[in-house]
C-alpha angles and dihedrals in degrees: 000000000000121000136180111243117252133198101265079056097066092053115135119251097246091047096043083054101059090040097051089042099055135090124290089234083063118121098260122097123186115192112246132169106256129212138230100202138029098227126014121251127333097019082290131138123226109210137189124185116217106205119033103198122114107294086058096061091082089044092048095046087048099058092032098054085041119126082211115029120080110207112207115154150035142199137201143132103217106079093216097057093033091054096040100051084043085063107047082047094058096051082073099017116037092184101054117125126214116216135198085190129061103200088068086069085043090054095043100092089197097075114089099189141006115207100205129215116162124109124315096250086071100044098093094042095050094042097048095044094037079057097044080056087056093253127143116229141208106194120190114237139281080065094204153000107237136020098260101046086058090052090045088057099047077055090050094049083042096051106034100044087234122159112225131180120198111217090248095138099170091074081069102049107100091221087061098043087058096051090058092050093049086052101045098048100048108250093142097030134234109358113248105175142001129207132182133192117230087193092231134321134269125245112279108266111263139179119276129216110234117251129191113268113254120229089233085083147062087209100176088057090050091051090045113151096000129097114284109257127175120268108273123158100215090053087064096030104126100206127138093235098063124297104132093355095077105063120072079225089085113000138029092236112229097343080061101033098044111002089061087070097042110032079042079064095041097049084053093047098057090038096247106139101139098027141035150163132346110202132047135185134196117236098250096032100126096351091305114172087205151026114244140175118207137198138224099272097045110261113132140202118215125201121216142176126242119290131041101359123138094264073083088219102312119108089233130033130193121176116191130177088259109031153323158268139209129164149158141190102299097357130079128181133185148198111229093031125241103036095125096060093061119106109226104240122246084272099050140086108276115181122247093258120235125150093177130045107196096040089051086058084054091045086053098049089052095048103026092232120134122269112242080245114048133158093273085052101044088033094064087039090059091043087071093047093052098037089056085045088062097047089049089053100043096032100229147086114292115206110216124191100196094193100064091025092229129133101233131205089022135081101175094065095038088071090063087067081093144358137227110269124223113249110274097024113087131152101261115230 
């Protein structure tokens, strides 16, 4: 959706940050559409999905299939998914609306929550503006594109009262949850290393020949806030293996695909959620197998691809001076064994509980009670994935003081905390 830019819109970076990072009882008011109620009638949800392409269809089935979720509504800007998606919602809903446009779900007061899917470039804009119209919003990970879109959206969760989930579902998978207790009470010691697993790498970004814009496409929505580029399909493919993902345009590549959900572990096991490294370095830099992130008390995180890294074949590694632990999704396995099987005592860290993430975000907009995954956790989970992302793109270290969330010692790559906007597109406040 188009918007003409406001004044809070021209702050400068230093003074939007403080602002966004304060507290909600600060001096600066931003006009939103309240609500009365939590959920609509009947204790039920009404529900709309932004973005139609294939990671949508679980979270369709999903909303559509809910006891207590009415899905009515739709949004993309390519004819053929939207369509599609529209049909499969009014064989169980008649009265449900398709949208191109976004804003037309934002100015709709009967719809009590958006889960988004669309590229990561609009993350931040649909979320922030979904929460100034009083909805609630599950917003698929990586939850943003820069660093301070991450921290605009923290400020609008902040502001508006607003409960957000950040597709981070790993947080809600038991063998993970375990991991992180074993980690956080000690089992395996004192943690020595960490490894994770990217699952391999996308192709290297390249220059694309221009090719006419199907009709099939509102182009210029999809492009939206980022830089004009030429047509190409295989800049809006939506496909696992690459399409958008790959340019820094629209996604953070595998720091974004992949390190959102581990580091994402990583950050709950050390317990680490709010903060978070403070130094990152490129693979290659100085002969380096590996890129890694480090905190302030030396322990580092490396980053490898699939096959033979020192994540040893689990998604995530932690070696500890008594142990260790590797899990993935599903699987857990221990040294010494049986750990996970061990119930933390009455004194010990047991992990907020969730085996579902969606249904914890419901759970959340029902109760009011904050989802295992909302926007300060997945927000200092972002900061490493775009931090690394930095470091990839300049190759070299990136300092990184998580408490004030600035890049220190270097201007150039603090530049890359945002980006320029095209006119009509600003993050909205």
């Amino acid at each position: 959706m188009k918007t003409a830019p406001t004044a809070q819109s021209t702050l400068s970076r230093r003074s939007f940050l403080k602002a966004s990072l304060a507290t909600a009882a600060g001096t600066i008011f931003f006009p939103y559409i309240a609500r009365s109620n939590p959920i609509g009638a009947n204790n039920r949800v009404r529900m709309a999905l932004i973005g139609c392409g294939g990671i949508m269809e679980g979270h369709h089935g999903w909303a559509q299939s809910h006891p207590m979720i009415d899905l009515v509504a739709v949004c993309d800007v390519k004819t053929s998914k939207r369509e599609a998606a529209l049909a499969k919602l009014k064989s169980k809903n008649p009265d449900a609306v398709g949208y191109v446009d976004y804003g037309d779900i934002m100015a709709r007061s009967d719809i009590d929550a958006v889960i988004i899917g669309t590229p990561d470039h609009w993350h931040a804009a649909i979320s922030i503006d979904a929460m100034r119209t009083g909805k609630d919003v599950f917003v698929e990970k990586p939850m943003a594109l820069t660093l301070d879109e991450a921290a605009a959206m923290v400020a609008a969760e902040k502001r508006y009262g607003r409960i957000l989930q950040v597709g981070s579902q790993q947080r809600s998978d038991p063998a993970m949850r375990q991991a992180v207790e074993i980690v956080r009470n000690g089992w395996i010691g004192e943690i020595t290393e960490i490894h994770v697993d990217f699952k391999g790498d996308f192709a290297p970004v390249s220059l694309l020949a221009e090719q006419p814009v199907p009709a099939d496409i509102d182009y210029d929505r999809w492009l939206g806030p980022a830089p004009w580029r030429p047509y190409n399909n295989d800049r809006v493919l939506g496909w696992w293996a690459g399409g958008w993902r790959i340019f820094w345009d629209y996604g953070s590549r595998k720091n974004g695909d992949w390190g959102a959900h581990h580091f994402d572990i990583v950050q709950w096991a050390l317990d680490m959620d709010g903060n978070g490294p403070v130094l990152f370095v490129p693979k290659g830099f100085e002969g380096e197998p590996y890129q890694y992130h480090q905190y302030a008390n030396g322990l580092k995180v490396t980053a490898s691809l699939k096959g033979g890294g020192p994540a040893n074949g689990a998604m995530i590694r932690f070696v500890g001076k008594n142990g260790e632990v590797k899990v993935s999704r599903g699987e857990i396995e221990t040294t010494p064994a049986g750990l996970a099987s061990q119930i933390p005592s009455s004194s010990e860290f047991r992990a907020y509980r969730s085996n579902d993430h969606r249904q914890n975000w419901l759970d959340s907009i029902i109760s009011r009670r904050p989802p295992i995954c909302p926007a300060t956790v997945g927000a200092s989970t972002f900061d490493i994935c775009g931090l690394a992302g930095i470091a990839q793109r300049l190759n070299r270290p990136i300092r990184w003081n998580p408490e004030k969330r600035e890049i220190t010692g270097d201007p150039e790559a603090s530049r890359f905390a945002d980006y320029t906007r095209r006119a009509g597109y600003p993050l909205p406040v």
